[in-house]
Backbone bond lengths (Angstrom), bond angles and torsions (degrees), N, CA, C in turn:
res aa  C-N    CA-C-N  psi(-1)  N-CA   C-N-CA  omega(-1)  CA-C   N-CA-C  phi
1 X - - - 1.460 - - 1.520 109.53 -
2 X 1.286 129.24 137.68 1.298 152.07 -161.24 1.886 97.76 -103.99
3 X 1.365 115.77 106.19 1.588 91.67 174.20 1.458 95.97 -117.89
4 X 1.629 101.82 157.58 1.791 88.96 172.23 1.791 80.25 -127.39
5 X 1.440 94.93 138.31 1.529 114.93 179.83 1.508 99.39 -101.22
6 X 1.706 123.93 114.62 1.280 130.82 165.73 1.571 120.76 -77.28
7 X 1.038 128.86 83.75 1.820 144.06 -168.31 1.631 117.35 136.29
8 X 0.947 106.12 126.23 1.727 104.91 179.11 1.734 116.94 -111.01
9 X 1.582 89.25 28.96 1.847 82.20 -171.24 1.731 94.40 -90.10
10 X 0.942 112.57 -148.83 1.613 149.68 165.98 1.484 93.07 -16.93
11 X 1.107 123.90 -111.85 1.522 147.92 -171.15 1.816 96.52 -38.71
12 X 1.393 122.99 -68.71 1.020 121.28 -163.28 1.881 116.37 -53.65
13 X 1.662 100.48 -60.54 1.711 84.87 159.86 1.146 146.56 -23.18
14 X 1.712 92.04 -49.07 1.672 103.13 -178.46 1.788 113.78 -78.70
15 X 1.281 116.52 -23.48 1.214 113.86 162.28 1.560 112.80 -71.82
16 X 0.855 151.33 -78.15 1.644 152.81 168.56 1.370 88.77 -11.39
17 X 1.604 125.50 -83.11 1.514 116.71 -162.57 1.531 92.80 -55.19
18 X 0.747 161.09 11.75 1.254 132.24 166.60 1.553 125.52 -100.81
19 X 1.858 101.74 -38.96 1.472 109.85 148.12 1.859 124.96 -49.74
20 X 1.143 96.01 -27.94 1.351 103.55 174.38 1.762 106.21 -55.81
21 X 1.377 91.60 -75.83 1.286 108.03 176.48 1.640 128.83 -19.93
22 X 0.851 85.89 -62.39 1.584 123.91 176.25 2.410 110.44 -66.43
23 X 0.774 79.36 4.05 1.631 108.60 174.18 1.565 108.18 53.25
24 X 1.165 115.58 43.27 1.512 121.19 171.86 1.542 106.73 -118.58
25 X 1.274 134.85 160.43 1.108 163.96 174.97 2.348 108.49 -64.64
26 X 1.723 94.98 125.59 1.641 88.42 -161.61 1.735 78.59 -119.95
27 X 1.605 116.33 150.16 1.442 97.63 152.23 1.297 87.18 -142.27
28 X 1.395 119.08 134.83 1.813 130.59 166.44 1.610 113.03 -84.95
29 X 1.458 103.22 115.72 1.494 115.17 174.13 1.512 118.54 -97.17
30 X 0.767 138.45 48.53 1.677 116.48 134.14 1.080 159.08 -113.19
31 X 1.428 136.98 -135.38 1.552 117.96 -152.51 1.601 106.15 -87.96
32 X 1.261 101.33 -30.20 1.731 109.62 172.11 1.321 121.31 -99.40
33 X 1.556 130.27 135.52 1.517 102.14 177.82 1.143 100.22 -96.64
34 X 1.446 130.60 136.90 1.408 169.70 125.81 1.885 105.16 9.07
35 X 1.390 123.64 111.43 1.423 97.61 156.36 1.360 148.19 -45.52
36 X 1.368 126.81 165.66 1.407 106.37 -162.38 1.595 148.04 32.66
37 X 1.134 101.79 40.16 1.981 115.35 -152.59 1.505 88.36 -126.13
38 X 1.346 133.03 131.83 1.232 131.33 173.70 1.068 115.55 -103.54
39 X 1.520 113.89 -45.32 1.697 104.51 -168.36 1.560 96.98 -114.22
40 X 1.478 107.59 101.34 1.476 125.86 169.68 1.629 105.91 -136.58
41 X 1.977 87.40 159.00 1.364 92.58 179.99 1.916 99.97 -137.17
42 X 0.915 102.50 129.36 1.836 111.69 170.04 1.475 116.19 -44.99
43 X 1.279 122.59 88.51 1.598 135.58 161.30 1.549 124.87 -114.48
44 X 1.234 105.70 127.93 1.138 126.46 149.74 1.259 126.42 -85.74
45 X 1.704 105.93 101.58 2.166 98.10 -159.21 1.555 99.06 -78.13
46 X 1.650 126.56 -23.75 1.564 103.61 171.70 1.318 120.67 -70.44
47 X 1.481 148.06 10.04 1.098 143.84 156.52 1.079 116.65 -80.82
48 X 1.189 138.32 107.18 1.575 130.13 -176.66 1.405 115.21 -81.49
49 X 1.296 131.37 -20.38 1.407 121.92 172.77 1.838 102.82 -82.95
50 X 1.227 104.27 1.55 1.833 97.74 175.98 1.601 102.25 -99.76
51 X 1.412 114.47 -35.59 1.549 121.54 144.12 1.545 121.72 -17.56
52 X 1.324 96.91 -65.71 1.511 98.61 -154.78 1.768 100.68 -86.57
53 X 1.178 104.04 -10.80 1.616 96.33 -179.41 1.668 96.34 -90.27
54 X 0.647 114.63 -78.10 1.829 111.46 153.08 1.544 108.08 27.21
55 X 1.551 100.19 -81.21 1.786 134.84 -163.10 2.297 82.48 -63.38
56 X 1.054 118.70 -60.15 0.971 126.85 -165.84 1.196 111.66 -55.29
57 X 1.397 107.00 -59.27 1.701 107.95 -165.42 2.188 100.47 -69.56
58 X 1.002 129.53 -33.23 1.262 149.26 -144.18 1.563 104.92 -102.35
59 X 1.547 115.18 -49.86 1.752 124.23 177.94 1.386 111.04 41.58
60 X 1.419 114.41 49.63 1.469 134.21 158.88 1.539 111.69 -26.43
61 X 1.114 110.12 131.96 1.964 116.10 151.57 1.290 105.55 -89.77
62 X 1.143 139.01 -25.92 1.394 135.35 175.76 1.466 113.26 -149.31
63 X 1.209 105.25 133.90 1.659 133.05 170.54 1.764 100.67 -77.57
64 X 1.563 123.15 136.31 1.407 120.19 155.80 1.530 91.77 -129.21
65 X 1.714 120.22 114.93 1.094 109.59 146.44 1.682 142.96 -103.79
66 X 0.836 89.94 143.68 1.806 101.25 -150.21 1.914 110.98 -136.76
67 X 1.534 106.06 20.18 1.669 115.87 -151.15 2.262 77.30 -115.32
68 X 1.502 75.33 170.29 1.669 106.97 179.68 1.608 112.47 69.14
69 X 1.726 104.24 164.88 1.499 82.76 -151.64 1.499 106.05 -89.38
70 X 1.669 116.52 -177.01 1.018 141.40 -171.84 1.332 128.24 -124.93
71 X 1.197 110.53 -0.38 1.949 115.56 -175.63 1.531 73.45 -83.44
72 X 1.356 119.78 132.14 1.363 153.30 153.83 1.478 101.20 -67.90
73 X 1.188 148.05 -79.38 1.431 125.49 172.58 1.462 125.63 -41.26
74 X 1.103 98.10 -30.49 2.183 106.45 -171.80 1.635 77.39 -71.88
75 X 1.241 143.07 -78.61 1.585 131.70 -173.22 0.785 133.00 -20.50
76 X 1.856 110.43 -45.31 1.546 111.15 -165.63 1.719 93.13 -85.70
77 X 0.903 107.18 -29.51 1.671 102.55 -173.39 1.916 103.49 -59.93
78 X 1.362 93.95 -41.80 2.139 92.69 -176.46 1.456 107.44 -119.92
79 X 1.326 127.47 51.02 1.126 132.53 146.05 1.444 139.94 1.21
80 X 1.600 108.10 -54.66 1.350 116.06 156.70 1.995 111.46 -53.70
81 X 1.233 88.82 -56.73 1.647 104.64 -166.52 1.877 110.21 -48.56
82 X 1.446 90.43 -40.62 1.507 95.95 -155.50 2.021 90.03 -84.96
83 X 1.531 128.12 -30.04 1.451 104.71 163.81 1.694 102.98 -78.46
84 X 0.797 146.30 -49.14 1.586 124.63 178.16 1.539 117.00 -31.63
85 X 1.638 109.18 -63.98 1.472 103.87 179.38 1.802 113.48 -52.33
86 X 1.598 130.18 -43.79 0.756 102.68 -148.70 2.169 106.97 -95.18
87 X 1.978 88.36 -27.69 1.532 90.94 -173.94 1.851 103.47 -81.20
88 X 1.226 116.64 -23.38 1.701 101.96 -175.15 1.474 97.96 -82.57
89 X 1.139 127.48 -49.04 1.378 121.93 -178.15 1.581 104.02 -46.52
90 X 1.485 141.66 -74.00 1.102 139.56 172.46 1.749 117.44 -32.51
91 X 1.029 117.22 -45.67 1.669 126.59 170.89 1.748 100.31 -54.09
92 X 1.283 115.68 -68.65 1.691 115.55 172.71 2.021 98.99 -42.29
93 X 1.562 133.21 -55.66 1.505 100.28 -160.02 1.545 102.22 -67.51
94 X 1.766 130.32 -28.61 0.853 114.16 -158.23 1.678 105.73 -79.11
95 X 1.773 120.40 -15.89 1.532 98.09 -157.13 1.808 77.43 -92.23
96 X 1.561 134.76 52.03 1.408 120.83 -161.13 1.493 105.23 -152.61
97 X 1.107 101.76 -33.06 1.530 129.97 -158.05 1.801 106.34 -63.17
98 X 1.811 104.99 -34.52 1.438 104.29 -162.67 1.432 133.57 52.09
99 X 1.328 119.05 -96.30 1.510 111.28 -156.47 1.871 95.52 -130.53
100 X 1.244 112.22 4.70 1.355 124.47 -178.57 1.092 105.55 -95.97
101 X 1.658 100.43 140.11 1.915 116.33 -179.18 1.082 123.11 -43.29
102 X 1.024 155.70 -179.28 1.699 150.12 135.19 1.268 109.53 -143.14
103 X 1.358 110.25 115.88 1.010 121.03 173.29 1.908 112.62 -121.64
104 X 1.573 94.24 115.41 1.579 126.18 -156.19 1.722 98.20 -73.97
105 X 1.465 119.03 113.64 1.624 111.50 165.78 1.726 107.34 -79.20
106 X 1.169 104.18 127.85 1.725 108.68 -179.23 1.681 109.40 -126.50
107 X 1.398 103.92 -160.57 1.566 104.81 -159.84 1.873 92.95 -124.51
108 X 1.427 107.64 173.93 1.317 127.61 104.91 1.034 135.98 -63.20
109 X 0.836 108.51 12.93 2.074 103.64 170.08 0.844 121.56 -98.93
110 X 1.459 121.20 14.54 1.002 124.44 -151.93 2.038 96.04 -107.40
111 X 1.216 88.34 -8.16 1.568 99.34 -178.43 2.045 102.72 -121.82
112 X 1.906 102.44 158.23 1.254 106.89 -165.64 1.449 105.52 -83.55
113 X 1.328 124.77 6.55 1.316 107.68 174.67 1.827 110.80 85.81
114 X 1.564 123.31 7.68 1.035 116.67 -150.96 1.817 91.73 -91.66
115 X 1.025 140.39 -12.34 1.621 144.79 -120.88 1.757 92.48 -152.61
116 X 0.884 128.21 134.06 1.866 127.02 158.23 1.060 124.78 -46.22
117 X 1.487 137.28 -43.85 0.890 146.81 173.07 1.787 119.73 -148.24
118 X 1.963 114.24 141.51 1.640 103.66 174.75 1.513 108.84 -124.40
119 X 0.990 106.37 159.19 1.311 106.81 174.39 1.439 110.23 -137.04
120 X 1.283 126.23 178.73 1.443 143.84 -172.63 1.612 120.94 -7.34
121 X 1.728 101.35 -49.57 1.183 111.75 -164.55 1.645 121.78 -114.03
122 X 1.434 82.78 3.67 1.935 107.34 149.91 1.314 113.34 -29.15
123 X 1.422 135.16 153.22 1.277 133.74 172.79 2.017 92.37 -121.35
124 X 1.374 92.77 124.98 1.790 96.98 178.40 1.176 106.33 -64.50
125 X 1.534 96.18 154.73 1.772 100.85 174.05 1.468 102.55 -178.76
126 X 1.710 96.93 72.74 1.720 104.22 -167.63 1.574 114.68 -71.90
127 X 1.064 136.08 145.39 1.674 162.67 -168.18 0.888 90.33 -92.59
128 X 1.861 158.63 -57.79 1.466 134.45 -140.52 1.557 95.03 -133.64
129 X 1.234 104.16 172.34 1.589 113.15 172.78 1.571 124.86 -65.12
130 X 1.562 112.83 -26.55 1.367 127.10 166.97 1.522 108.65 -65.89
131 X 1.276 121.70 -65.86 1.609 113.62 171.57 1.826 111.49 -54.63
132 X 0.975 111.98 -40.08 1.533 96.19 -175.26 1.526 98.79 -57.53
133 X 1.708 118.88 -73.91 1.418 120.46 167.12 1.472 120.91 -18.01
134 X 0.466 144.46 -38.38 1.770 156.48 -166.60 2.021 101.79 -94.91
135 X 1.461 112.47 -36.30 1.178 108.36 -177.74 1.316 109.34 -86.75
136 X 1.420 139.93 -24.88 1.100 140.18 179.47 1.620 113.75 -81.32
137 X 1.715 105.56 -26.70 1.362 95.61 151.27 1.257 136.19 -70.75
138 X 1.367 109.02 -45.21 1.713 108.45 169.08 1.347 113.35 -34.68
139 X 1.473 129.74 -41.91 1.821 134.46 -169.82 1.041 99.84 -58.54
140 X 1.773 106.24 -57.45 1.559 101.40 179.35 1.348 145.20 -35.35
141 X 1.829 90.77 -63.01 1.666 101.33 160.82 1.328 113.98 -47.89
142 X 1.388 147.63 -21.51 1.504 108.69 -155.45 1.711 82.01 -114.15
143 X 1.002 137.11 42.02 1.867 149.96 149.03 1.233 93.33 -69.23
144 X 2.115 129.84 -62.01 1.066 116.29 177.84 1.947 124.50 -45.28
145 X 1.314 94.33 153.74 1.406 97.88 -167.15 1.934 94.95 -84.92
146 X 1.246 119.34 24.09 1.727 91.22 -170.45 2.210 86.35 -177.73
147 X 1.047 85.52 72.43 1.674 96.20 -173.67 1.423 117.67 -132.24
148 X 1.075 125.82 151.13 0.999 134.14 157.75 1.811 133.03 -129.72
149 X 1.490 126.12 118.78 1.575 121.49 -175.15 1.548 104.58 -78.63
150 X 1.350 114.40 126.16 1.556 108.21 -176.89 2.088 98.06 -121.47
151 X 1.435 88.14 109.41 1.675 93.89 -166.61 1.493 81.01 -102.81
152 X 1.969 77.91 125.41 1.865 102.98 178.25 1.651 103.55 -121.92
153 X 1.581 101.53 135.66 1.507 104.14 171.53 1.898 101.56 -79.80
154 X 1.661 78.04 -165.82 1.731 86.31 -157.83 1.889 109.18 -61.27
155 X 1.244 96.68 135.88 1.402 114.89 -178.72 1.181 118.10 -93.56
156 X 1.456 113.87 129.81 2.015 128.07 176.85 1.088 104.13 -155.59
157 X 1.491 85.80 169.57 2.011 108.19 -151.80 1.118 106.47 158.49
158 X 1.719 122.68 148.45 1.662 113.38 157.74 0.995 119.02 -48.63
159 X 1.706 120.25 142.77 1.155 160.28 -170.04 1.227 129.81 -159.23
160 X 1.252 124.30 139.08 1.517 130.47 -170.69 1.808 88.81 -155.11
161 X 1.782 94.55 106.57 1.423 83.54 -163.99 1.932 88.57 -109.14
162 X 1.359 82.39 175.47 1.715 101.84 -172.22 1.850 107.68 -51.37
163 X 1.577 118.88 165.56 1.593 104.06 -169.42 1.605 103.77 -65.77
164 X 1.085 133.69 156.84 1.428 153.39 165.06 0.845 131.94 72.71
165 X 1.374 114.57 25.19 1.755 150.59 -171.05 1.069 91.72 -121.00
166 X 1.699 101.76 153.08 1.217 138.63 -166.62 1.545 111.72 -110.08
167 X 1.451 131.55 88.81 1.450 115.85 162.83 1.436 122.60 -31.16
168 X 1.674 94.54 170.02 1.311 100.70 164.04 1.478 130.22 -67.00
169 X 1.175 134.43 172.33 1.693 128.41 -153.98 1.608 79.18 -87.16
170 X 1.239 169.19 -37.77 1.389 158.34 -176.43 1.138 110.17 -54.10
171 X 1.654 117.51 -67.38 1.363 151.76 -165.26 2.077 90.07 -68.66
172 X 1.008 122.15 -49.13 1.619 129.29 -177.47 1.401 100.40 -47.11
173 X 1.646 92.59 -74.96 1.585 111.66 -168.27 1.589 105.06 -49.47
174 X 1.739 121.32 -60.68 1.382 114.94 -154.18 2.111 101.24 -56.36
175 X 1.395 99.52 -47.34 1.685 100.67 -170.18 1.609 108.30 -61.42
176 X 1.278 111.56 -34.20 1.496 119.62 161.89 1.492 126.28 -31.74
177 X 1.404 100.88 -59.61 1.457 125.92 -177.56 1.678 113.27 -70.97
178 X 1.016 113.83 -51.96 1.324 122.39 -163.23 1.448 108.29 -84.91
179 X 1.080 122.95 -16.86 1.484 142.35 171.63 1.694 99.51 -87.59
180 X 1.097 146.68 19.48 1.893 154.05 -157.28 1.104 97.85 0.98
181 X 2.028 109.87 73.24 1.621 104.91 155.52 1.554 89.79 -136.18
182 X 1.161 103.06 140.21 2.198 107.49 176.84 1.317 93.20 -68.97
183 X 1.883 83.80 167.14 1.406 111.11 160.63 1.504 119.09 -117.67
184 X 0.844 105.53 153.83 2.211 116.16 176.22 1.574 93.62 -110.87
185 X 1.031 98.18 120.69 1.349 124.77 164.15 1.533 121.68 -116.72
186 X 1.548 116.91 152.96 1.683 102.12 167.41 1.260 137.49 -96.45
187 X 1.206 113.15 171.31 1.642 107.75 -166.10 1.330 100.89 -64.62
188 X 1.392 130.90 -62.04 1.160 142.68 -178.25 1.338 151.90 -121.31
189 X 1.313 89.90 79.37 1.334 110.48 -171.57 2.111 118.61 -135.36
190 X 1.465 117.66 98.37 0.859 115.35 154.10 1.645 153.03 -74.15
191 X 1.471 125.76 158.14 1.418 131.53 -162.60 1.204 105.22 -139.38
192 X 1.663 114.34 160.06 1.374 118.70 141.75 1.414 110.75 -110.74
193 X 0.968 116.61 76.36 1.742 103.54 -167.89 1.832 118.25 -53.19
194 X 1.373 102.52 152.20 1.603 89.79 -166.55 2.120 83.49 -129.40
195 X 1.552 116.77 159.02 1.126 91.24 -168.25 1.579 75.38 -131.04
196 X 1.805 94.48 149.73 1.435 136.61 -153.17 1.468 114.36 -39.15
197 X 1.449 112.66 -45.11 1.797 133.94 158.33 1.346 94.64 -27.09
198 X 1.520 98.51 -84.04 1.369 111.00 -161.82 1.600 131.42 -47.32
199 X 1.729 93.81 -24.00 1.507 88.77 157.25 1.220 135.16 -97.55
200 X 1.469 109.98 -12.54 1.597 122.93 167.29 1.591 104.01 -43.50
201 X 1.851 105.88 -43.83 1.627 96.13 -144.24 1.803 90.93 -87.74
202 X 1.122 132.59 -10.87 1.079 134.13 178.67 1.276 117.06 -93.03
203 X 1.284 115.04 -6.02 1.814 111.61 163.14 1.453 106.72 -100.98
204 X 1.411 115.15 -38.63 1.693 99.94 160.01 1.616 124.34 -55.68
205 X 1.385 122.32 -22.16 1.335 98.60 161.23 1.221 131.93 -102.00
206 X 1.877 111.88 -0.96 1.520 107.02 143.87 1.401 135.99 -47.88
207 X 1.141 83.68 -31.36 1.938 79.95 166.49 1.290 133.98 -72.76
208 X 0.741 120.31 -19.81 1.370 129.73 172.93 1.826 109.41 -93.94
209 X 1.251 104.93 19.50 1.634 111.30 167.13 1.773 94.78 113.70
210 X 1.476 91.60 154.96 1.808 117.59 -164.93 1.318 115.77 164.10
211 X 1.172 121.56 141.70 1.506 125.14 159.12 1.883 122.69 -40.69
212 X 1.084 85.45 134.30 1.726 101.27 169.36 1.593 112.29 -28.38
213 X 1.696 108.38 -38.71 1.253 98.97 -174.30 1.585 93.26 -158.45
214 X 1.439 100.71 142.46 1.575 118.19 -172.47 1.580 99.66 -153.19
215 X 1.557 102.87 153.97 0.992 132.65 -172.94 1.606 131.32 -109.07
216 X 0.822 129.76 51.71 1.890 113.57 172.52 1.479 127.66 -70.53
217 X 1.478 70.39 143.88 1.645 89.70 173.66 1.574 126.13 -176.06
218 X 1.572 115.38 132.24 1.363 105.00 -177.25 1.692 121.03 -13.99
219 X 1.214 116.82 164.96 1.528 107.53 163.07 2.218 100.36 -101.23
220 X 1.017 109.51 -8.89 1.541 100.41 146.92 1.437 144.84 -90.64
221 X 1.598 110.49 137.98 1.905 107.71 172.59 1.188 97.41 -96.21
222 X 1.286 131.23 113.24 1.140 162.59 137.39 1.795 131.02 -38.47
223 X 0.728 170.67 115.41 1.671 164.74 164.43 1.588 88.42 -79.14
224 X 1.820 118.42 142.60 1.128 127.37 179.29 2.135 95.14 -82.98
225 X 1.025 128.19 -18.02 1.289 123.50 147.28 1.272 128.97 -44.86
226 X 1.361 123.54 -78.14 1.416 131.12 153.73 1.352 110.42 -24.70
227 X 0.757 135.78 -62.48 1.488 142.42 -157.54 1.711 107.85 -81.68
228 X 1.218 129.12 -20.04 1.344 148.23 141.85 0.967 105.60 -35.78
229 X 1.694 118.91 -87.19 1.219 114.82 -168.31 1.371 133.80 -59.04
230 X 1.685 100.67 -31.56 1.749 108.30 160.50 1.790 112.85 -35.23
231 X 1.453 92.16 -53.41 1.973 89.94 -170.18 0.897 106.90 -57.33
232 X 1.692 118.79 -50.75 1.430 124.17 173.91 1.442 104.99 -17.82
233 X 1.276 105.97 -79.32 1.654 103.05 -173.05 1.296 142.65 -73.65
234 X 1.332 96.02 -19.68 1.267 115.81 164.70 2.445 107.11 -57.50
235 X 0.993 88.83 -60.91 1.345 77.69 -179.41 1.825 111.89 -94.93
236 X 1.358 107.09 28.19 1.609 92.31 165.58 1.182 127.35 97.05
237 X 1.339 114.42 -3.27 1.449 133.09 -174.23 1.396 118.24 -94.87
238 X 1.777 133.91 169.49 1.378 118.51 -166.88 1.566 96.12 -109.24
239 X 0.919 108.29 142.55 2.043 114.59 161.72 1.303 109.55 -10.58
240 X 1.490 93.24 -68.58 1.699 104.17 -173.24 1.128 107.80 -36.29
241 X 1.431 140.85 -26.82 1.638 130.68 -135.27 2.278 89.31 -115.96
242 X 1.318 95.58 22.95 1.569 115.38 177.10 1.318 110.10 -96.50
243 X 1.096 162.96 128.24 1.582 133.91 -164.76 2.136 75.50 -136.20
244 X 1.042 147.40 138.42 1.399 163.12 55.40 1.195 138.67 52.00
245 X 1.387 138.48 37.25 1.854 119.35 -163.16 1.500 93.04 -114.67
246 X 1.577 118.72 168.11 0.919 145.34 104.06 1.623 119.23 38.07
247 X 1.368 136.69 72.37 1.131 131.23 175.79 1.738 117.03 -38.37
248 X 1.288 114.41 -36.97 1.929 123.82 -148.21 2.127 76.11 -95.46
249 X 1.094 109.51 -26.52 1.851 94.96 178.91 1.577 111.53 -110.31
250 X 1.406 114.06 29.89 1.128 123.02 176.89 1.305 111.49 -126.40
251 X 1.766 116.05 147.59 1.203 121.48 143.70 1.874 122.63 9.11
252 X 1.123 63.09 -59.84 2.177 64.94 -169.61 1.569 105.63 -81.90
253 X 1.559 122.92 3.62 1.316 106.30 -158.90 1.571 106.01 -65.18
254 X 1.650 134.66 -24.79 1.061 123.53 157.18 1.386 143.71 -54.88
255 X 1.695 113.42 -11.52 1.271 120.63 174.21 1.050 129.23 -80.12
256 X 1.812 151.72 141.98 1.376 145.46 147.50 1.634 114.02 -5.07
257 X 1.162 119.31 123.05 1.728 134.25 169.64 1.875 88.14 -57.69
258 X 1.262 130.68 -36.91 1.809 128.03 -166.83 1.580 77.90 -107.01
259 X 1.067 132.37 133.76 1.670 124.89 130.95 1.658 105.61 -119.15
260 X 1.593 107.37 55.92 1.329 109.89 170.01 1.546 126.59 -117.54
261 X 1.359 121.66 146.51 1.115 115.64 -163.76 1.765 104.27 -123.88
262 X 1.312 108.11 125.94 1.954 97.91 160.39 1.747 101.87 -127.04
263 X 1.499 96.70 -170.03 1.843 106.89 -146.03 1.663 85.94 -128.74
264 X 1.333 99.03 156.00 1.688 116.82 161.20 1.528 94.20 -108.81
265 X 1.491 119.60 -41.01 1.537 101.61 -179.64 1.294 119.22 -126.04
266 X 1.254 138.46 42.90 1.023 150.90 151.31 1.420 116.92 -78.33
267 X 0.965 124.17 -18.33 1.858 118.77 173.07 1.770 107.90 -90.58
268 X 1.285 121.39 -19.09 1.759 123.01 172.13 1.545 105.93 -80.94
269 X 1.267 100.57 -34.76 1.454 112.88 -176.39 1.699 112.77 -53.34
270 X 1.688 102.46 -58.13 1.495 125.54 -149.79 2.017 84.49 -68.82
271 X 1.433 91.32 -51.45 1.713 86.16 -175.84 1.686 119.54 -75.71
272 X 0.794 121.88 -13.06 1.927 136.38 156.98 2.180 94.45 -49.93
273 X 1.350 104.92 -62.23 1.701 108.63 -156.64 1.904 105.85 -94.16
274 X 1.947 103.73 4.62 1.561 89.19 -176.34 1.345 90.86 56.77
275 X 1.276 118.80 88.49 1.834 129.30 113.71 0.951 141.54 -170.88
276 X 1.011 138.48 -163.04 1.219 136.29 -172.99 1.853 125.85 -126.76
277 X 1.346 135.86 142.26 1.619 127.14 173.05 1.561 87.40 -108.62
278 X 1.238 93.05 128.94 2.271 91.42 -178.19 1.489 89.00 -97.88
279 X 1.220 84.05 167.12 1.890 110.55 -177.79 1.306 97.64 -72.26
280 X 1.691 114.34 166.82 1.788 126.54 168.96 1.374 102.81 -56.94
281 X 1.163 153.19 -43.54 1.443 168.80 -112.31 1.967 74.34 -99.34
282 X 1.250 111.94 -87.92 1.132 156.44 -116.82 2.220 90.14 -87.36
283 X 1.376 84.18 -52.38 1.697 106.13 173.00 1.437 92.36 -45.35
284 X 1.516 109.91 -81.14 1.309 116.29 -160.66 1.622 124.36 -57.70
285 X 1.090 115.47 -18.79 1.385 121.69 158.30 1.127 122.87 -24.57
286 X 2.059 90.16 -71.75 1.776 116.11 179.31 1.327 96.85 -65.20
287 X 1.148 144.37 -13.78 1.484 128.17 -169.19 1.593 121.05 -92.18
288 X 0.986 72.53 -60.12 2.033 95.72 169.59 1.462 125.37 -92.61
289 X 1.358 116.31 -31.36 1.392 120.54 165.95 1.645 101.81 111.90
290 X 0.646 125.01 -151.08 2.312 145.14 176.98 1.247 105.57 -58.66
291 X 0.973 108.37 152.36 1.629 121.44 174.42 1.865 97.29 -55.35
292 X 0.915 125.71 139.29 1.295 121.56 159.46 1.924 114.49 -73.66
């Protein structure tokens, strides 16, 4: 199987290596090529005639899209920008895509955060411009005749991201810590964190068939507090070095109070494909390594 992965940041690498893995063919499309990345091709997914030559030159069995941005504040600030990147770009793979899978990376954001946890049969009703953006792509995708939306909560894992980028809140916090500079975190804000593997290996076997719409997410709700202090200790650091504010004057004040997600069919699924979503405990291990 031939996949062409649309995004080469974070998530998308780790999906490609995993198709790799998995002994099929990965190629990463976007506008920059990626260090260390071999088989890439230069796309711009809002151009649709750069799309369709793309689809042409490449003749994908499966689409992963995983492109446009994701800082949830950078969205709410360009609103216009952030549904252009994510719903016209998605409209170009599907009028492009042909006879190849697509399987759509989506959010929790797509919900207000009002409930602890949603799953499948949730009715959306996104709070910020990133979840709305993200929901109008999901519509899109399922126009394709052979798709699937795979809504993932918040994602971590090692990372060493490009200069002036922001890791993931694991990858932030642990280099944060261990380097003796705190972190601010908010009072209130929950997760299921799901870690980056784990979604690689679960969109590679969306491809090969899945429901219209699926859900991941850790099987823990988490507080991004709690989960602070875990790194804290996890890499060796004291509580204190946790600093506390204010969700509504923070970073996150645009995000869902829940950004957690659970499944009605994700547990028949996981045991159908052999695998597993590991706990935060278990995540952070692979992330950070041993207890310090």
């Amino acid at each position: 199987m031939r996949v062409l992965v649309v995004g080469s940041g974070f998530v998308g690498r780790t999906v490609a290596g995993a198709v790799v893995a998995g002994g099929n063919q990965a190629v990463l499309a976007s506008r920059h090529r990626p260090a260390g990345v071999a088989a890439w091709v230069e796309l711009d997914v809002t151009d649709a005639d750069a799309c369709a030559a793309v689809m042409r030159d490449i003749r994908p069995d499966g689409v992963v899209a995983v492109h446009g941005p994701s800082d949830v504040t950078w969205c709410e600030e360009h609103p216009d920008e952030a549904r252009q990147a994510h719903l016209g770009s998605t409209e170009n793979l599907v009028r492009t895509a042909r006879d190849a899978r697509l399987v759509q990376i989506s959010t929790d954001n797509v919900f207000d955060g009002g409930v602890p946890g949603y799953d499948e049969t949730a009715r959306p009703a996104a709070a910020n411009a990133y979840g709305r953006a993200k929901l109008a792509a999901e519509r899109a995708s399922w126009e394709h005749g052979d798709s699937t939306v795979l809504r993932v909560s918040l994602i971590y894992g090692p990372e060493s991201p490009a200069p002036g980028r922001r890791p993931n809140f694991v990858a932030h916090c642990a280099q944060a810590l261990r380097a003796g500079r705190s972190v601010t975190v908010p009072d209130r804000q929950w997760t299921t964190p799901v870690h980056v593997d784990d979604v690689a290996a679960v969109t590679v076997a969306a491809l090969g068939g899945a429901p219209p719409l699926l859900h991941l997410g850790g099987p823990r709700r988490i507080s991004r507090v709690d989960w602070a202090y875990a790194i804290a200790d996890r890499v060796g650091a004291t509580g204190s070095m946790v600093k506390v504010e204010p969700k509504e004057s923070s970073r996150y004040a645009c995000r869902p109070v829940n950004s957690c997600l659970t499944s009605v069919l994700l547990p028949d699924l996981l045991d159908r494909w052999g695998l597993t979503v590991r706990d935060v405990d278990a995540g952070l291990v692979a992330s950070v390594g041993a207890a310090a």
